[in-house]
C-alpha positions in Angstrom: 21.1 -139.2 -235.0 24.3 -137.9 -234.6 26.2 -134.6 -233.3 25.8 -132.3 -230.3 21.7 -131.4 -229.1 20.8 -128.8 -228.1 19.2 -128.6 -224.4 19.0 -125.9 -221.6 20.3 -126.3 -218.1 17.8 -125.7 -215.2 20.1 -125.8 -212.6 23.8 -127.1 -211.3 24.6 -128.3 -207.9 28.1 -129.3 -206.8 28.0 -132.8 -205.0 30.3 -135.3 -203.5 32.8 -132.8 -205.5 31.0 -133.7 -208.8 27.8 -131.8 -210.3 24.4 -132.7 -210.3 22.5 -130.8 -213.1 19.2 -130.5 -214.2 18.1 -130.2 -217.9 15.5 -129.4 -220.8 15.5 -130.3 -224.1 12.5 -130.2 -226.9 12.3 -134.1 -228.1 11.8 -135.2 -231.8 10.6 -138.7 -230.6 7.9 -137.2 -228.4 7.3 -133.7 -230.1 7.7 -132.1 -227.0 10.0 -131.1 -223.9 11.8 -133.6 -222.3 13.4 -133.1 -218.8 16.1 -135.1 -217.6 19.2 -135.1 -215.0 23.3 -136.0 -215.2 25.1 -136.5 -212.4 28.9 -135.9 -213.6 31.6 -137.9 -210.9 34.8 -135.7 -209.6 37.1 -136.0 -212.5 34.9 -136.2 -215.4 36.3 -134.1 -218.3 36.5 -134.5 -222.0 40.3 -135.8 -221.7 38.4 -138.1 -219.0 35.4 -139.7 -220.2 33.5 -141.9 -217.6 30.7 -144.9 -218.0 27.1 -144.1 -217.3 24.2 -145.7 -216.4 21.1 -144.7 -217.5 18.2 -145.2 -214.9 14.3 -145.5 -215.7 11.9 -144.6 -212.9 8.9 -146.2 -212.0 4.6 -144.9 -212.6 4.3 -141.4 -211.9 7.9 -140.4 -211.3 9.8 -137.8 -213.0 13.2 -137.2 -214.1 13.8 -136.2 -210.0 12.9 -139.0 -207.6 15.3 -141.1 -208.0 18.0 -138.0 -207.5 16.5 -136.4 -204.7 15.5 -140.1 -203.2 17.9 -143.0 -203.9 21.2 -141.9 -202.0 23.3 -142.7 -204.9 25.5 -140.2 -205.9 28.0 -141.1 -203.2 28.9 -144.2 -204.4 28.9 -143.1 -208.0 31.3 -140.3 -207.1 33.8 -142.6 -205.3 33.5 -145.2 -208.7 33.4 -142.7 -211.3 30.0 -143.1 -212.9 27.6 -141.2 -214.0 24.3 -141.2 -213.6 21.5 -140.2 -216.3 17.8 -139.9 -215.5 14.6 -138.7 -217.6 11.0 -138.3 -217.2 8.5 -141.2 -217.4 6.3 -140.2 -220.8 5.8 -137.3 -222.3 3.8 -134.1 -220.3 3.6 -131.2 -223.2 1.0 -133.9 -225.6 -2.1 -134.0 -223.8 -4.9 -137.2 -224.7 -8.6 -137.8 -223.5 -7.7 -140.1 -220.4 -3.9 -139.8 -219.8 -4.7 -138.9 -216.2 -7.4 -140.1 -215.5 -5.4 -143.5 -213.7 -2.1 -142.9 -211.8 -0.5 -146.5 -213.8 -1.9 -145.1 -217.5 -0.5 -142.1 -219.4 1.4 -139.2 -217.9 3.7 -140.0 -215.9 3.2 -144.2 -217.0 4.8 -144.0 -220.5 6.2 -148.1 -219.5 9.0 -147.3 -221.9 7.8 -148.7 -225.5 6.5 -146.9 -228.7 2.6 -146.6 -229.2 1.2 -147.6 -232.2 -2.3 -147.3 -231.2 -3.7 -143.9 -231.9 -3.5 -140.9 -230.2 -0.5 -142.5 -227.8 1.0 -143.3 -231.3 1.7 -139.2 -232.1 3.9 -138.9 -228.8 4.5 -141.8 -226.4 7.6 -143.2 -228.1 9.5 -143.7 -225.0 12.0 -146.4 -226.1 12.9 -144.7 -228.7 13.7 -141.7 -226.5 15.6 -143.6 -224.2 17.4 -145.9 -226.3 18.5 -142.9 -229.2 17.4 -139.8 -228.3 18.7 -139.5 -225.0 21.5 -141.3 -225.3 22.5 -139.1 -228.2 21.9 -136.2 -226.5 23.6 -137.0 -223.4 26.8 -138.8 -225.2 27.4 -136.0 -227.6 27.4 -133.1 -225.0 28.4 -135.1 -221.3 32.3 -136.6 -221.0 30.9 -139.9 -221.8 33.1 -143.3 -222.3 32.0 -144.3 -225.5 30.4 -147.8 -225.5 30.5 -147.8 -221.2 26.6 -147.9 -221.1 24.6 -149.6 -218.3 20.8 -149.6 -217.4 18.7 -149.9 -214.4 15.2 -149.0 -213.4 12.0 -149.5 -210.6 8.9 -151.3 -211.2 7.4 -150.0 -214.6 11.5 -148.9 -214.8 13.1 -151.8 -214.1 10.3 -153.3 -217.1 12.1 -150.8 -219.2 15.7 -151.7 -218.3 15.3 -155.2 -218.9 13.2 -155.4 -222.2 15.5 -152.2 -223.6 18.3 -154.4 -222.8 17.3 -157.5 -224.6 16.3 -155.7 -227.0 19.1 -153.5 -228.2 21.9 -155.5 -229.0 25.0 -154.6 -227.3 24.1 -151.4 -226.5 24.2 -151.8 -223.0 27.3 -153.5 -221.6 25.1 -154.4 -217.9 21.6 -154.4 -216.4 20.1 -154.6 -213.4 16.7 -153.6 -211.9 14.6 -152.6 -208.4 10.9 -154.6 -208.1 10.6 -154.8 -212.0 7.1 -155.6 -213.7 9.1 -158.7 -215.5 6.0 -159.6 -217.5 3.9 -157.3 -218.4 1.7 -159.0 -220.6 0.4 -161.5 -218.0 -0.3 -158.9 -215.3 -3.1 -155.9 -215.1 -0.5 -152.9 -215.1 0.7 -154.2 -218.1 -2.5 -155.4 -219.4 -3.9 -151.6 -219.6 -0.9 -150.0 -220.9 -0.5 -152.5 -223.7 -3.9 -152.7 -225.0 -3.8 -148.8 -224.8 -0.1 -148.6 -226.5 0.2 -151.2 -228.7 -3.6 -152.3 -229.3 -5.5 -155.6 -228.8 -3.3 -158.2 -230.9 -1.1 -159.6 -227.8 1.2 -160.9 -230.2 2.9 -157.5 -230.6 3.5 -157.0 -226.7 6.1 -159.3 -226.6 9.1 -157.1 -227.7 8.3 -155.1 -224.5 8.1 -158.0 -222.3 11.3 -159.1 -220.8 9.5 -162.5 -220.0 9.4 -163.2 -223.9 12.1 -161.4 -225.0 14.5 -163.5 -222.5 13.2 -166.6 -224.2 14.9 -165.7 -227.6 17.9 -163.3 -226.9 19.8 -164.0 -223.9 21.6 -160.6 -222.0 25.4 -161.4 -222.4 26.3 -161.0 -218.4 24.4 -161.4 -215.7 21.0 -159.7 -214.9 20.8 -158.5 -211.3 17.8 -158.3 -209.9 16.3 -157.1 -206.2 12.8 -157.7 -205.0 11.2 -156.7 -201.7 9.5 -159.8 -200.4 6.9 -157.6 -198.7 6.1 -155.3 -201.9 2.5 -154.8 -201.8 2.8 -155.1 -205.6 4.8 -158.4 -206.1 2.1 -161.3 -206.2 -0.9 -159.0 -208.5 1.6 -157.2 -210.6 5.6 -158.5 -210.4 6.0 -162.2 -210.2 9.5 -162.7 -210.5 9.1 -166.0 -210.4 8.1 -165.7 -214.2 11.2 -164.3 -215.4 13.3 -166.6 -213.0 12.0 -169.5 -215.0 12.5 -167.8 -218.3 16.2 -167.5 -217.2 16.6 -171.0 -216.4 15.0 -172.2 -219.6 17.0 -169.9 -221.5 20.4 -170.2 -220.2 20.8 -167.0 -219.2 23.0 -165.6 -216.0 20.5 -164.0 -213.3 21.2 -162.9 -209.9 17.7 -162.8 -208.0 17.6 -161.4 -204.6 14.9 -161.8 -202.8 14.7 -159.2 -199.8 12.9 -159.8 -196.7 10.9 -157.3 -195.3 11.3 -154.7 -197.6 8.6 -153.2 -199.7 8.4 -151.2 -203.0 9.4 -147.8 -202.0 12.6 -145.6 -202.2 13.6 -147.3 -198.7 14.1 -150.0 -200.5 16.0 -149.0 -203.3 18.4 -146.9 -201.1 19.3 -149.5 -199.5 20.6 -151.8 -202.1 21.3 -149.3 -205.0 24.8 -149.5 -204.0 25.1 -153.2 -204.9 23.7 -152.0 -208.3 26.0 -149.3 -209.0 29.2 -151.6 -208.0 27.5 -154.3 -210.3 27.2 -151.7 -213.1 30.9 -150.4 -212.8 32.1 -154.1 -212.6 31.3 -154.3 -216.0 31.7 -150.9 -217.7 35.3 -150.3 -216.0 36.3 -152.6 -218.2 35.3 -151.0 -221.6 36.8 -148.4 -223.6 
């Protein structure tokens, strides 16, 4: 994919003297609309490109919560960064069942491409996230070219992490909230997987950071928070498997583990700071 996309803006709202818009575009990958969100820093201008990072939300949010929720365009606006959000699968396909569960189908695409039918037709979310989007957002946003990061929550921090590994040197850092680190070993993965990609659990391990860390290390270090009081982090997160994956494979991790904090938006507020410094450390530097 290459050249400008075309997409229609919803809205535009000026903020901490950059502009937070809010946008539509109709997606090849999931043969329908796709929403999604740039926050632009004070400055940013074609003879003033700036690094992005690209952040993928958790089950059942949209392109939105993280804007209206996370506190974060104060900090990007002071380090020049933008900020690019989407929606979680698509919501113009419609399938027997997709929502029916609030962790399966709309709104719980776990960023991967289906290849079990009907998910197959639509929910192609890593492709939309790793080429579509970017596409769209690099050709027509003042965009450093190559100063890509990516973050996420829960079923979005999954995404950030296996995306990642996965595309080489596409993005330059990572970090992620509470993410579900392997998904093939725990029931929120378990459905969506068996769902997505069908019964042979050999072919889940491309979208399971877990495995994927095993064979491709990230080249910098992955930071990652976790709320020691998330009612989700024994049945569902287990960072403990990904920790040992790390140490096994060599690879640089920074693990917090946060006391008293659970799995919400409080949570993430409070540290998504950290991230965005952690993000610009790295993408300052390129271009």
């Amino acid at each position: 994919m290459s050249g400008p996309v075309a997409f229609t803006t919803k809205s535009e709202q000026r903020s901490f003297g950059g502009t937070q818009g809010f946008y539509t575009h109709a997606s090849t990958a999931v043969g329908g609309a796709m929403n999604f969100a740039v926050f632009l820093p004070p400055g940013a201008s074609a003879a003033a490109p700036v690094p992005v990072v690209y952040y993928l939300a958790g089950l059942t949010c949209t392109e939105e919560t993280f804007v209206l929720k996370a506190g974060a365009r104060r900090v990007a606006a002071e380090l020049g960064l933008a900020i690019v959000t989407c929606d979680t699968s698509p919501r113009e396909a419609r399938f027997p069942g997709d929502d029916e569960k609030w962790d399966f189908g709309r709104g719980a695409g776990f960023y991967l491409d289906a290849t079990e039918a009907p998910w197959s037709s639509a929910y192609k979310m890593a492709t939309y996230v790793a080429e579509e989007l970017r596409t769209l957002v690099e050709s027509n946003f003042p965009i450093r070219a190559g100063a890509r990061g990516i973050f996420g929550h829960s079923m979005g921090g999954h995404g950030a992490l296996t995306l990642a590994l996965r595309e080489e040197n596409l993005y330059k850092s990572v970090s992620a909230f509470a993410p579900i680190v392997a998904p093939s070993a725990v029931p929120w993965g378990e459905k969506a997987f068996t769902n997505y990609l069908g019964s042979d659990r050999a072919t889940w391990a491309k979208y399971d950071a877990t495995e994927l860390v095993s064979k491709r290390t990230f080249p910098g270090t992955i930071l990652i928070d976790q709320g020691e009081a998330d009612q989700f982090l024994t049945r569902e997160l287990q960072p403990e498997r990904f920790e040992a994956a790390c140490a096994r494979a060599g690879q640089s991790l920074n693990l917090r583990r946060q006391a008293g904090y659970d799995h919400s938006y409080y949570f993430i507020e409070t540290f998504v700071e950290d991230h965005l410094r952690h993000h610009h450390a790295a993408l300052h530097r390129v271009g």
